[in-house]
C-alpha positions as CSV (number, residue, x, y, z in Angstrom):
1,X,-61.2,-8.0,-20.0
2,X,-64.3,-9.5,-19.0
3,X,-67.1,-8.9,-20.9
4,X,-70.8,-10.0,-20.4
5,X,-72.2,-11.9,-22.9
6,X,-75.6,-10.4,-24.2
7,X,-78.9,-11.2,-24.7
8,X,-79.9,-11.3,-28.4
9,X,-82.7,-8.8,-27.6
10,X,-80.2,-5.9,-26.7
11,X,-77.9,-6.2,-29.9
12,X,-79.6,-2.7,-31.3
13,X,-78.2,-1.6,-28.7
14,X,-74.8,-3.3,-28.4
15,X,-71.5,-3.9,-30.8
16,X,-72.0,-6.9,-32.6
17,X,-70.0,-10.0,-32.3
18,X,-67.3,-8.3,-29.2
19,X,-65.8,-11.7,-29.1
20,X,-64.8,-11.8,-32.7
21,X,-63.3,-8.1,-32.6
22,X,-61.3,-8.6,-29.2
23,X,-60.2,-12.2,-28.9
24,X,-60.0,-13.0,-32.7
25,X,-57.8,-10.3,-33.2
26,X,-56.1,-9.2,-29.7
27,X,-52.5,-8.5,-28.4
28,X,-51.1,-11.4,-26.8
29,X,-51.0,-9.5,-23.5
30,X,-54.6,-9.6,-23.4
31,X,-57.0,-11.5,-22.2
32,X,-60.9,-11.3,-23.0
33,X,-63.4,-13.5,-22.2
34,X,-67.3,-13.3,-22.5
35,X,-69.4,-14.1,-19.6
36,X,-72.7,-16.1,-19.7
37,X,-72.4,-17.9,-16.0
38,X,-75.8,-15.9,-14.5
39,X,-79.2,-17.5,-14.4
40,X,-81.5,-17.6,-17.3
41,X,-82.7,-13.9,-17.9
42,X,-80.2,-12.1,-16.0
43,X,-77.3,-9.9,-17.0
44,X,-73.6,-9.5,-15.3
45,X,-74.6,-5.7,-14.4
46,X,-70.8,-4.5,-12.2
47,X,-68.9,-1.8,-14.0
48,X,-65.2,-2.2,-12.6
49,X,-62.0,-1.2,-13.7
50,X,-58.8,-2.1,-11.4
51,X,-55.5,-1.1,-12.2
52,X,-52.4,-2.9,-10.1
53,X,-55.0,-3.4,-7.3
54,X,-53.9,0.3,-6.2
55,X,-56.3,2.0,-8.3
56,X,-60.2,1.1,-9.0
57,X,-63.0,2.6,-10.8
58,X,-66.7,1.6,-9.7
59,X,-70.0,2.9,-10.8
60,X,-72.3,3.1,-13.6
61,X,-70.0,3.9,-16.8
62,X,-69.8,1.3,-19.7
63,X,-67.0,1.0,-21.7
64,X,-69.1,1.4,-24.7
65,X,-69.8,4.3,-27.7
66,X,-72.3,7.1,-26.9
67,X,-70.9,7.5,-23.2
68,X,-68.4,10.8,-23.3
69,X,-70.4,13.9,-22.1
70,X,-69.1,16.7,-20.0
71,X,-70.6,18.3,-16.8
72,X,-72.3,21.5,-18.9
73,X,-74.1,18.6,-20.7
74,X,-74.3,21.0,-23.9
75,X,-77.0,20.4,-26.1
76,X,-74.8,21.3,-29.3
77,X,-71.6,20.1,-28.3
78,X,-69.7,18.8,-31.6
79,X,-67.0,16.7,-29.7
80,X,-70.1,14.5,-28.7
81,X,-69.7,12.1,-31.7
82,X,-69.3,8.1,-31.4
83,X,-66.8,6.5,-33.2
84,X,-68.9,6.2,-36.4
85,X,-69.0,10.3,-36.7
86,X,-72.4,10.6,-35.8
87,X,-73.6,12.9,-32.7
88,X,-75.4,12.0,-29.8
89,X,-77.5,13.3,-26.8
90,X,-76.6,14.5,-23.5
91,X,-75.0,12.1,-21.3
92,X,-74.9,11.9,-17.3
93,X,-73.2,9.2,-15.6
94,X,-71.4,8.8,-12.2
95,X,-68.1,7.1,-11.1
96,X,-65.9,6.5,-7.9
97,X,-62.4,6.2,-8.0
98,X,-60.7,4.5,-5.0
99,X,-57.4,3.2,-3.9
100,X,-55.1,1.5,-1.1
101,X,-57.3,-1.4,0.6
102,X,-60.2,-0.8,-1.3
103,X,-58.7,-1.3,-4.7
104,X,-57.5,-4.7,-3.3
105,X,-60.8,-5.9,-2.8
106,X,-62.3,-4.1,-5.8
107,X,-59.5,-6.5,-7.3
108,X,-60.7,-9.7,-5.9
109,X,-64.6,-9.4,-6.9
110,X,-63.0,-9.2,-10.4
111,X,-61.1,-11.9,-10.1
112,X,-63.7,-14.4,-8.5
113,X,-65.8,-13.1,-11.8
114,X,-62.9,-14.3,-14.0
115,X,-62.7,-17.4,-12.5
116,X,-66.0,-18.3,-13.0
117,X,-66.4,-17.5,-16.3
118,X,-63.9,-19.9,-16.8
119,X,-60.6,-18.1,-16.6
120,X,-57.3,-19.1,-15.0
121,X,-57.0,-17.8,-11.2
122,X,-55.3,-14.2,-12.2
123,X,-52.3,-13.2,-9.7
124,X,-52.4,-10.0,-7.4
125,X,-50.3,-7.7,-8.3
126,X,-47.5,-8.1,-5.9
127,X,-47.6,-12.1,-6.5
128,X,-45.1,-12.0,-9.2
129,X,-43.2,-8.9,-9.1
130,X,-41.9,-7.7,-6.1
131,X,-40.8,-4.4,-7.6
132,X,-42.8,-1.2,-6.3
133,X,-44.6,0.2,-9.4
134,X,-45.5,4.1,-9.7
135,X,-48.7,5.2,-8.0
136,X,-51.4,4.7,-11.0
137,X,-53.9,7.1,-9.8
138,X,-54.0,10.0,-12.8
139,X,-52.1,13.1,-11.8
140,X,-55.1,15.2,-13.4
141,X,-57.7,13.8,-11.3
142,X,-57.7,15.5,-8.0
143,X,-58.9,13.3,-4.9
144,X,-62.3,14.8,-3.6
145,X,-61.3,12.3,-0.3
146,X,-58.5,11.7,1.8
147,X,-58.5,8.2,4.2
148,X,-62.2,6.8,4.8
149,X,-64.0,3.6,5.8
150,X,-66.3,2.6,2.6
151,X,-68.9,-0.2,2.1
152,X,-68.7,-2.8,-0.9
153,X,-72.1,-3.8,-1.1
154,X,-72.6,-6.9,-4.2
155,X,-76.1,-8.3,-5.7
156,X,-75.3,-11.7,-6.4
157,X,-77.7,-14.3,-7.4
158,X,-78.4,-17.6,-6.4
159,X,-76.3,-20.1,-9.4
160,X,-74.4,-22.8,-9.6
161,X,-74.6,-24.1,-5.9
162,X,-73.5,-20.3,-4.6
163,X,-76.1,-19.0,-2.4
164,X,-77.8,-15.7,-2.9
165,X,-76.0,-12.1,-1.9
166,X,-78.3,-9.6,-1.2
167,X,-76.2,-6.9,-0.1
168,X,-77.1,-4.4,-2.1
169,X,-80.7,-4.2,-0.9
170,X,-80.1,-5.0,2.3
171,X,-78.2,-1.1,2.3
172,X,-80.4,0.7,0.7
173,X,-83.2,-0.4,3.1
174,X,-81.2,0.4,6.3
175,X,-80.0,3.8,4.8
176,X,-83.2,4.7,3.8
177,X,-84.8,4.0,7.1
178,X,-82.0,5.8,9.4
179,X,-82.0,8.8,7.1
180,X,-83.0,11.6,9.4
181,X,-82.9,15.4,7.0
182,X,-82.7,14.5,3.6
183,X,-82.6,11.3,0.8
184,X,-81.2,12.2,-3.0
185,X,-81.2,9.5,-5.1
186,X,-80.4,9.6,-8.2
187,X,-81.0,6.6,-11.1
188,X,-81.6,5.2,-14.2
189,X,-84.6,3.2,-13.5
190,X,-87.3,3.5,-10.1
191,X,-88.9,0.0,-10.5
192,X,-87.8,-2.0,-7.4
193,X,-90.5,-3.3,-4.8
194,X,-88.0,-3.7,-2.0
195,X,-86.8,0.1,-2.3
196,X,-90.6,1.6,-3.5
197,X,-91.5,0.1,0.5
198,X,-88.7,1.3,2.3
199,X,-89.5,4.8,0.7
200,X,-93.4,4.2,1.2
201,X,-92.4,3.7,5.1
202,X,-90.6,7.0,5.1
203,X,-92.8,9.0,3.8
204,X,-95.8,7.8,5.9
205,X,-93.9,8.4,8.9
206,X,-95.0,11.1,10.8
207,X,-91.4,13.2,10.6
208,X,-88.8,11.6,8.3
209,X,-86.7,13.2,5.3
210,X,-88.0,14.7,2.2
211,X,-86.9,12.5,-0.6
212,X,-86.0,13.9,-4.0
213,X,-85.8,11.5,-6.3
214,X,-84.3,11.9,-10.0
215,X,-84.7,9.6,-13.2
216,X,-84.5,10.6,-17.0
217,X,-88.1,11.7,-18.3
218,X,-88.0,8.8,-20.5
219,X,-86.6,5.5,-21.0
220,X,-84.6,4.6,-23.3
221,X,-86.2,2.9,-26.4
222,X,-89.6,1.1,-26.6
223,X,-88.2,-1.9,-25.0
224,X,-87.1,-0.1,-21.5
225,X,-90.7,2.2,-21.8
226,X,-92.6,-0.8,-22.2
227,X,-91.5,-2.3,-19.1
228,X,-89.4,-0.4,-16.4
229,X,-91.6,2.8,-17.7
230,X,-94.8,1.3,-17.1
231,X,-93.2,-0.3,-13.3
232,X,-91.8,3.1,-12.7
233,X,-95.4,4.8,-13.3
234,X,-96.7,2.0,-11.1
235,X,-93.9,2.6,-8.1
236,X,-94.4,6.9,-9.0
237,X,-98.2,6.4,-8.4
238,X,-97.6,4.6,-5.0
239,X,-94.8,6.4,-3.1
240,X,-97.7,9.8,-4.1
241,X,-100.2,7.8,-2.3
242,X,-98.0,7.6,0.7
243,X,-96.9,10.8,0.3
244,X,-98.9,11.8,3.2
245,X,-96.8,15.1,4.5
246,X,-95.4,16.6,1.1
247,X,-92.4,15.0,1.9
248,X,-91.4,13.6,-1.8
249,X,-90.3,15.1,-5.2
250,X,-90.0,13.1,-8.5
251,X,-88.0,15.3,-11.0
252,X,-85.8,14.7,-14.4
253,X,-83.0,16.9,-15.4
254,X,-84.0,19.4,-17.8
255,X,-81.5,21.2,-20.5
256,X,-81.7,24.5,-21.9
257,X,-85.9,24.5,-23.9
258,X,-86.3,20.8,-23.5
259,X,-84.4,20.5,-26.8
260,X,-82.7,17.5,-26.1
261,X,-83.0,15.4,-23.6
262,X,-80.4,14.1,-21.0
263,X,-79.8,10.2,-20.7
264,X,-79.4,9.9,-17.0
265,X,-77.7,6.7,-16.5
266,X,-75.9,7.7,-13.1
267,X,-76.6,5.4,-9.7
268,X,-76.5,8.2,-6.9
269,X,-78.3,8.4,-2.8
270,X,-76.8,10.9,-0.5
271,X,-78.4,11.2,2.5
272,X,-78.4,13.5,5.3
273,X,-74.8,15.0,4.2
274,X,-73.5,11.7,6.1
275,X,-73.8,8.8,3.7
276,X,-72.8,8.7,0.0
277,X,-73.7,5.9,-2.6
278,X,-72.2,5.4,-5.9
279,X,-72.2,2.1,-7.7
280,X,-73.8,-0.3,-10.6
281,X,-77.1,-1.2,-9.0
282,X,-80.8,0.9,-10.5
283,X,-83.3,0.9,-8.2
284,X,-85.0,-2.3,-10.0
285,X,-86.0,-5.2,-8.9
286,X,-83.1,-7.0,-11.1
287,X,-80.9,-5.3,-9.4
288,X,-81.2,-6.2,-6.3
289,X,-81.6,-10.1,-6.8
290,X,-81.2,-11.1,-10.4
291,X,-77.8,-9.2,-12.2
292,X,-74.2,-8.8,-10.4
293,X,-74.2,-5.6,-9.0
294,X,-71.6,-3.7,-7.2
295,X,-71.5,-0.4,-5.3
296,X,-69.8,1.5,-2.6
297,X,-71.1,3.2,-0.1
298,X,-69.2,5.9,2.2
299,X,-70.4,6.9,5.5
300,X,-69.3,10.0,7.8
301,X,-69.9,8.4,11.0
302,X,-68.7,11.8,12.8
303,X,-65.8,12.3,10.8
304,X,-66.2,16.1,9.8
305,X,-63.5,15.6,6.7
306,X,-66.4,12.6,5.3
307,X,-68.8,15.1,5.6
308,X,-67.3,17.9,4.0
309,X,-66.6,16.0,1.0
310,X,-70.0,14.3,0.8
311,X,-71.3,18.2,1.1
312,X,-69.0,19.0,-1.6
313,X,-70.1,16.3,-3.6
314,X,-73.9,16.8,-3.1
315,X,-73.5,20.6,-4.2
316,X,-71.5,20.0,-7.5
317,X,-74.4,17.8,-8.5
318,X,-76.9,19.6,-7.6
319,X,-75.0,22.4,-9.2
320,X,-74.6,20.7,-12.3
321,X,-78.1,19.8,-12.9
322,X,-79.7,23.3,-11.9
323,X,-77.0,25.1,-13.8
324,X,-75.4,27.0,-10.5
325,X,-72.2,26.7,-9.6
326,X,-71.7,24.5,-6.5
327,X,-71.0,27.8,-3.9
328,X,-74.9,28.3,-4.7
329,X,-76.0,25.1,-3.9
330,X,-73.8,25.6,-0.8
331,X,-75.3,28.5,0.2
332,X,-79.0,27.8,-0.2
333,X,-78.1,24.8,1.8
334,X,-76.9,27.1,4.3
335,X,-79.6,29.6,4.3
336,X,-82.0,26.9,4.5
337,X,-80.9,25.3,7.1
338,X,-80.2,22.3,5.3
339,X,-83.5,21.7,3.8
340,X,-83.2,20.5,0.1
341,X,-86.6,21.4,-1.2
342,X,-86.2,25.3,-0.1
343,X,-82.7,25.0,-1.5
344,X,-84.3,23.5,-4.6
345,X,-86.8,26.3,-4.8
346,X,-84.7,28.9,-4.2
347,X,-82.0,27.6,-7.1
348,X,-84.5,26.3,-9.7
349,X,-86.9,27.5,-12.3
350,X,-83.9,28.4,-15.1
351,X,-83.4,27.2,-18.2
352,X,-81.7,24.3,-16.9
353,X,-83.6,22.8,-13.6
354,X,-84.8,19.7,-12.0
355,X,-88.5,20.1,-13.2
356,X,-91.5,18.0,-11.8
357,X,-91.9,14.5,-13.7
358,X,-95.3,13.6,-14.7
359,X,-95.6,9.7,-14.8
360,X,-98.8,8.9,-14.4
361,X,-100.3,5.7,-14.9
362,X,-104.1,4.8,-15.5
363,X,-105.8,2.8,-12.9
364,X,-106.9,0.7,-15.7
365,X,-103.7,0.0,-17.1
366,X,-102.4,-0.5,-13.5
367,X,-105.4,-3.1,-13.1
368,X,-104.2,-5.4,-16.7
369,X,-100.6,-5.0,-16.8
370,X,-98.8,-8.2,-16.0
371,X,-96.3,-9.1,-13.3
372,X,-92.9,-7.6,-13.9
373,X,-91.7,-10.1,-16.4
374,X,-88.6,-8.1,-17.4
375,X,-87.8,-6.9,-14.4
376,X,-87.7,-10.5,-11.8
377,X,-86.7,-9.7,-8.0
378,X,-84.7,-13.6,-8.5
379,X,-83.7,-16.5,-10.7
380,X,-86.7,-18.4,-12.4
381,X,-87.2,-21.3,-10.8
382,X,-89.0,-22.8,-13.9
383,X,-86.1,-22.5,-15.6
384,X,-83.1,-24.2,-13.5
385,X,-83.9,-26.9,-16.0
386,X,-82.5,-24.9,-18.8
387,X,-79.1,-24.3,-16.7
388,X,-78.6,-27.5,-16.0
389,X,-79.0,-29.1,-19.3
390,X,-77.4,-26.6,-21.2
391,X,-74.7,-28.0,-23.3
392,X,-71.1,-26.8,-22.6
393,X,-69.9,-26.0,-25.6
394,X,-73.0,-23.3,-26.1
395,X,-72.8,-21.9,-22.6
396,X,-69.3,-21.6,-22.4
397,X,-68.5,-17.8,-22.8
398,X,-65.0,-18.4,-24.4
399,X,-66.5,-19.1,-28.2
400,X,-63.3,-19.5,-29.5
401,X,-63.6,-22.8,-29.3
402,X,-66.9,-22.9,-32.1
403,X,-65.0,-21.4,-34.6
404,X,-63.1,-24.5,-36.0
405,X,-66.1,-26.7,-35.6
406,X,-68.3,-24.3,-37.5
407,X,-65.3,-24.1,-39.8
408,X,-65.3,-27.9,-40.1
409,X,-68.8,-27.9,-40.9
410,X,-68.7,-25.5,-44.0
411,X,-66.0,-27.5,-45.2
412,X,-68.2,-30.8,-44.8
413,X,-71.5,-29.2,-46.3
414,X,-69.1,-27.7,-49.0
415,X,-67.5,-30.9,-50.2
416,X,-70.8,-32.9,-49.9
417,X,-72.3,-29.9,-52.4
418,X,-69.6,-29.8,-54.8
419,X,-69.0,-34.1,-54.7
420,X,-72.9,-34.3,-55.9
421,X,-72.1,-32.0,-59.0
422,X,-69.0,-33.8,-59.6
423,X,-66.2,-31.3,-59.3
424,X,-64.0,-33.0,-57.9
425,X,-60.6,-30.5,-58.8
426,X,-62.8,-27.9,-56.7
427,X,-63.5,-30.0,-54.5
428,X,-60.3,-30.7,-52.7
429,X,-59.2,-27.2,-53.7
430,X,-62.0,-25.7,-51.5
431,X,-61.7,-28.4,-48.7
432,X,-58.3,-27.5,-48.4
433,X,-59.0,-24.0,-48.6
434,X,-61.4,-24.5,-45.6
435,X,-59.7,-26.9,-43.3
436,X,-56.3,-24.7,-43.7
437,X,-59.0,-21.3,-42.2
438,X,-60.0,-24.1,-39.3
439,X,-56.8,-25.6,-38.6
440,X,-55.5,-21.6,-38.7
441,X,-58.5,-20.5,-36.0
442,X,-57.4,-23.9,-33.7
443,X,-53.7,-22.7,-33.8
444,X,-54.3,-19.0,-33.1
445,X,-57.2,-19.8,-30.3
446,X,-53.9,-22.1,-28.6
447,X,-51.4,-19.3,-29.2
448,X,-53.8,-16.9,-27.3
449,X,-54.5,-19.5,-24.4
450,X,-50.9,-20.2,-23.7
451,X,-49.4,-16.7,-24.3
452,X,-51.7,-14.5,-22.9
453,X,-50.2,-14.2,-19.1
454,X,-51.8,-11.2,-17.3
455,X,-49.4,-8.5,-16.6
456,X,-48.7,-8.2,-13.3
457,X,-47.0,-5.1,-10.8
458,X,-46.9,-5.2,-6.9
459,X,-48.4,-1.6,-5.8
460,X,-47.7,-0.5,-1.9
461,X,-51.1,0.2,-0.6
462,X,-51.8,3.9,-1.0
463,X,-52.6,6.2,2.3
């Protein structure tokens, strides 16, 4: 379990101390590890999950509280409660599921992330176990996809000698500019320069796609609002400008009488019933050179099976957010003839819609606001410094190794205390107490490094 190790400004919105809770206290047949190997100011962004390097799970889900929502998005659902018993609001997030070859290389982008953050090499699955497991992928999840070609696109940046991967961006670009009918995209955040021109060029073309483009009404906290919100009003008032033919719609996902409203955390673009995106990346600027990213993209290239199921996809979306069920979207489609505003007219205006979002930004405001501190296209350069003088023992993501030094501190700043008021019974009665805690965190921090061994299965690849 690889974990990345986050910024102090994001703990109101993260557990506290993960390391302490997982490796302090963790089976020996697990392995958890925080990860701080990223330039200064960036994040590891990739949500994977790989089982047996059969089965994989990619896309924008966090293994964290306040995450479990349903499809119907219910504004008074009493199951949606975090651990703590309190309730939440409506949650929409999207995830691929993926086996056979793709799995495998799922597999190795986690373990090159392992290794880096300091972990031992971790064996494939068939390296030490030649017996054929069971197929992992969940009986109750039926595949929407038979055989396919897919994309694994990464955002990588530039640290530690590695060059920069760019992938990510490089994709939506190309997509965006071959897309012919139609563009959906659906995400968290609309802040990146890269993707606000590639969209600017669309829309000033003379015939191109009409582009609907979905983010939540508001970001979340004051943080986000105070600097993704005020890019996304910046990017909103731009692609309008080039908006020259009516060919773009900005919309959030409304719920039954606005009474709550719906995190949209999801990382969506289907295009043209031909291309399907689902992944880790927002379209911000961090995203595409700063954080890790990962996504996947599937493509139909004439395959009429591809298409079907990127259709099928596309209506049980669209379904879900205009509160229709997905032979609707199918047929306005149809009726149409495929073109997503008329469908999008013809299916909205309920009580649950994608309505117009209003983001406007004062010229003013447009005029003063800064450069895009929090959200950096790449690495500072200013601060390569920092990474390079940064002490070991404070970057390294395994903190294990602090807690018998800060153990053998308070034993030191205790005995020194107690020696100037002359105690000198509790004295050694509290050093010992002390250096038996830190000689008791050095023993269980080597029992966990030598008896942790990853478990390991070989897994036939899956047709």
């Amino acid at each position: 379990m690889l974990d990345w190790d986050f910024s102090f400004l994001l703990i109101p919105t993260r557990e506290l101390v993960p390391w302490l809770r997982l490796d302090q206290g963790a089976a020996r047949r697990m392995m958890f590890r925080l990860d701080s190997r990223h330039p200064v100011g960036g994040c590891h962004h990739q949500k994977l999950v790989v089982i047996d390097d059969a089965l994989a799970f990619v896309g924008g889900i966090d293994l964290a509280a306040n995450r479990w929502d349903t499809p119907e998005h219910r504004v008074d659902d009493a199951r949606r409660r975090n651990p703590w018993g309190r309730s939440y609001a409506p949650y929409h997030d999207v995830q691929l599921a993926v086996d056979g070859e793709a799995a495998g290389c799922l597999g190795e982008i986690a373990r090159e992330r392992w290794h880096r953050a300091g972990g031992d090499q971790p064996p494939r699955a068939n390296e030490e176990d030649p017996a054929v497991t069971p197929d992992p992928w969940p009986p109750n999840l039926p595949a929407d996809l038979g055989p396919a070609r897919l994309a694994i696109a990464r955002t990588e940046p530039a640290y530690d000698g590695r060059p920069p991967v760019r992938e990510i961006e490089r994709l939506y670009v190309d997509s965006i500019a071959a897309a012919r009918r139609y563009i959906y995209l659906e995400h968290q955040y609309l802040s990146s320069r890269a993707i606000g021109e590639a969209i600017c060029a669309s829309l000033a073309a003379r015939r191109g796609p009409e582009i609907a483009i979905v983010t939540p009404l508001l970001c979340a906290g004051w943080i986000e609002e105070g600097t993704v919100g005020l890019l996304r009003r910046r990017l909103a008032a731009r692609l309008r400008a080039a908006d020259r033919h009516g060919r773009l719609r900005l919309c959030y996902a409304r719920l039954p009488g606005d009474r709550a409203r719906l995190h949209l955390h999801s990382k969506v673009m289907i295009a043209d019933d031909r291309v399907v995106r689902i992944g880790s990346a927002n379209l911000s600027n961090r995203s595409m050179g700063l954080d890790t990213e990962c996504d996947v993209q599937i493509e139909a290239a004439g395959d009429p099976a591809v298409a079907a199921a990127i259709r099928a996809f596309r209506d049980r979306l669209l379904g879900e957010h205009l509160g229709v069920a997905p032979w609707q979207v199918a047929h306005a489609m149809h009726v149409t003839n495929g073109a997503l505003f008329a469908a999008l007219d013809r299916l909205g205006g309920g009580e649950r819609t994608l309505a117009p979002l209003a983001v406007e930004l004062p010229r003013w405001l447009d005029w003063v606001m800064p450069p895009a501190l929090g959200d950096p296209e790449r690495p500072f350069e200013s601060l390569r410094l920092v990474e390079a003088w940064s002490p070991d023992l404070l970057r390294d993501p395994h903190r294990r190794r602090l807690v018998p030094l800060l153990a053998a501190a308070g034993v030191g700043l205790a005995a020194s205390w107690l020696v100037r008021r002359r105690r000198g019974a509790l004295t050694a009665l509290v050093g010992a107490a002390l250096s038996w805690l830190a000689l008791r965190e050095l023993r269980r921090g080597a029992n966990l490094q030598s008896d942790c061994k990853p478990c390991s299965s070989r897994v036939e690849a899956l047709a």
